[in-house]
N, C-alpha and C positions, 0 to 999 in steps of 0.2 A: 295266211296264217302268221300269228306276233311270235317269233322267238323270244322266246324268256329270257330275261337280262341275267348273266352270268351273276351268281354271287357271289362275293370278297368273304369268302373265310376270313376273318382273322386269323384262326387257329393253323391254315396252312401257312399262311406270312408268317407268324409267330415262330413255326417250326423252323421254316428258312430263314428266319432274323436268328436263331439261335444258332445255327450253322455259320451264316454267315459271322458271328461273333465270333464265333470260335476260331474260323480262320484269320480274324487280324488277330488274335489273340498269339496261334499260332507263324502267323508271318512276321509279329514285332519282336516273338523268342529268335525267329530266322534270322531275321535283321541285325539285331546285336549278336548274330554269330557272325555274319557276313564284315559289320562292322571291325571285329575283333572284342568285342566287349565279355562274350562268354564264348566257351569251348566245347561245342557240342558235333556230333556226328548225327546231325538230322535225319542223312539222307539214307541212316544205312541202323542207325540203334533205336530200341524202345526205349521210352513208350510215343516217341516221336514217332515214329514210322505208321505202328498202330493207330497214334491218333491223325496223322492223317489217313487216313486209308475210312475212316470213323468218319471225318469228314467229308473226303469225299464220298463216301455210301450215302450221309445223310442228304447231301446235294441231289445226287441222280435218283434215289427214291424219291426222293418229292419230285423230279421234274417227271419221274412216270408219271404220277398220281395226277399232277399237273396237266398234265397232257391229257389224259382222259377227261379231266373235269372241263381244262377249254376244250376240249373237242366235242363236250357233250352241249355247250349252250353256244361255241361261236364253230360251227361243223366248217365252213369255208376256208378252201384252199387258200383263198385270198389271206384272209387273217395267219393264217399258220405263216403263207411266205412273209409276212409282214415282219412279226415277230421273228421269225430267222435268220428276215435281213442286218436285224439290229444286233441280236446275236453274232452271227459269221462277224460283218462288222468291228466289233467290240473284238474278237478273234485276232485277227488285224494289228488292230490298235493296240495287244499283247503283245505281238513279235515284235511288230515296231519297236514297242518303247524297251521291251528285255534286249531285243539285240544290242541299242544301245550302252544299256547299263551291262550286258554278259557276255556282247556279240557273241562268241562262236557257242556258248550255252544257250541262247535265245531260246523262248518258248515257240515250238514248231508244231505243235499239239500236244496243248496242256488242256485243262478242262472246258476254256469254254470253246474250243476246236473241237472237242471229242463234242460236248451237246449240239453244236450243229449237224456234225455228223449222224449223232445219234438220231438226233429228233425228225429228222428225213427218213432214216431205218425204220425206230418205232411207229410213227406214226399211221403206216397202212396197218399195221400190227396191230393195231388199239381196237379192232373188229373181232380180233380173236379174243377178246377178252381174256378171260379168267386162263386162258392155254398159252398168255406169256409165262406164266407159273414156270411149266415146263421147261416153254423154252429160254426163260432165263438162269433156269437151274444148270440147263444143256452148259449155255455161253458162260459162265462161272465156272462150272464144270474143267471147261475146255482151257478157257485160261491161265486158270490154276495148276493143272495135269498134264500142258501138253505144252513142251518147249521145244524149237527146232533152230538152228543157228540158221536155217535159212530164211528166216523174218527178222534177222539182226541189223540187215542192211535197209538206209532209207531207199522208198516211202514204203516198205513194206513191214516195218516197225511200227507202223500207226495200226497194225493186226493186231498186236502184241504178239504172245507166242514167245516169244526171247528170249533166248539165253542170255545175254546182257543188256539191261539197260542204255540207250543210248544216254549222252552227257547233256541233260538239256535240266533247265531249271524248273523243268515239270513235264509231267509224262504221265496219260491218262489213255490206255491204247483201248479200242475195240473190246479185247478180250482181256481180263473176264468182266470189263463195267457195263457192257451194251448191256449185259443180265440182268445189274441192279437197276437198271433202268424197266428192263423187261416185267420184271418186279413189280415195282414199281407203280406200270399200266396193270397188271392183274390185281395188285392189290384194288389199285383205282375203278376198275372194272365189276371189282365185287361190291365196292363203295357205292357205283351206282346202279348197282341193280336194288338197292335199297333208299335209293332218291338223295344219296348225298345224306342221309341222317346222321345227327351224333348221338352219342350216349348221353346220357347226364352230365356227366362229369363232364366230358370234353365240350358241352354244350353251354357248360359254365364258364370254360376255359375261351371257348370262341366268344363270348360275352364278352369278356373282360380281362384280353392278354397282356401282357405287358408293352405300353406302347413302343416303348427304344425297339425292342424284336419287331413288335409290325413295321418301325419305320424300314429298321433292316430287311425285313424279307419285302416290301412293297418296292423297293429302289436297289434290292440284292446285286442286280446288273451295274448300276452306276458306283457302289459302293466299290464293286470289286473292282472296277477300274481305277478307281480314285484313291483307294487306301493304301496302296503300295505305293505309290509315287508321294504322298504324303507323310508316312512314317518313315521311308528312307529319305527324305527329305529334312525333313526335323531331326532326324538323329545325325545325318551329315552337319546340318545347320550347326547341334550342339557341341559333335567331334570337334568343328573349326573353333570354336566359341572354347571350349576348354581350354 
């Protein structure tokens, strides 16, 4: 039997090119705070806070929806490990280079440490379909509600659950994101109980997105590695230069 060849939405890239813009958008406002150029409390005031939190939601609902869709045309384990080789990976290659520039702030799980994580959990999950609903209400639920200072310490801070924030230059715990992920597959899951269709509208919109978003959500992984080392690059470059 021929496995159907997965098809390339544009319109899911498009959505992920749009996310992912937003976040260099908001890492070069980060950036010129980090540099000293403007004076802001990102980590702690609106409408920063909110917008990322906005970003990262829009990230982990499409990697549900995602997941359901590669799993509905490339089903093999194989493929999945593949893809989360490169993933973890890229993981890695975060800490590495944050410890550098933050050491003892270093990313020790930021997001794309949480998507590995995740994508191991969600994925036996992707059979329940439409009942991550549920339980990604449950895991939002939980996170939001339920603090204990006994998940404050590492690695049990990667739960979340905590009464404070550990100091790291990104922090994306278990709980409450594994939900919006959980999400995500159910949304995904009612998607294709209808063979992956769009509406009209959105049928027009997968016709003919805006390329710069597909390029971003096609290469989202490499982007994100590359644009933080490049914008604080150029504005170091410019600091010396003035």
């Amino acid at each position: 039997m021929t496995v159907p060849k997965p098809p390339r939405l544009a319109l899911i890239d498009a959505l992920r090119g749009f996310a992912v813009a937003q976040m260099i958008v908001y890492h070069f406002i980060y950036d010129l705070n980090y540099f000293g150029w403007v004076k802001l409390a990102m980590t702690r005031d609106q409408p920063w806070v909110g917008w990322r939190t906005a970003i990262v939601a829009q990230f982990l609902l499409l990697l549900g929806v995602g997941l359901v869709l590669r799993t509905a045309y490339k089903p093999a384990w194989r493929d999945f490990w593949s893809r989360w080789a490169q993933i973890a990976g890229a993981a890695v290659l975060v800490s590495a280079g944050t410890w550098l520039v933050f050491g003892p702030r270093y990313v020790w799980f930021g997001i794309l440490h949480f998507i590995a994580v995740a994508l191991v959990l969600a994925r036996p999950l992707v059979a329940l379909g439409a009942w991550n609903l549920l339980l990604g209400g449950v895991a939002i639920a939980l996170g939001l509600l339920v603090k204990d200072a006994a998940f404050n310490p590492t690695p049990l801070n990667v739960i979340g659950l905590v009464t404070m924030k550990p100091r790291t230059e990104d922090y994306v715990p278990l709980f409450p994101w594994i939900g919006v992920v959980l999400i995500g597959v159910a949304l995904g899951a009612q998607w294709r109980r209808h063979g992956f269709a769009l509406a009209p509208a959105l049928r027009r919109l997968n016709e003919a997105p805006p390329r710069w978003l597909v390029f971003l959500g096609v290469w989202s992984l490499t982007v994100y590695l590359v644009h933080q080392p490049v914008l604080m690059g150029a504005l170091w470059l410019v600091r010396k230069i003035a």
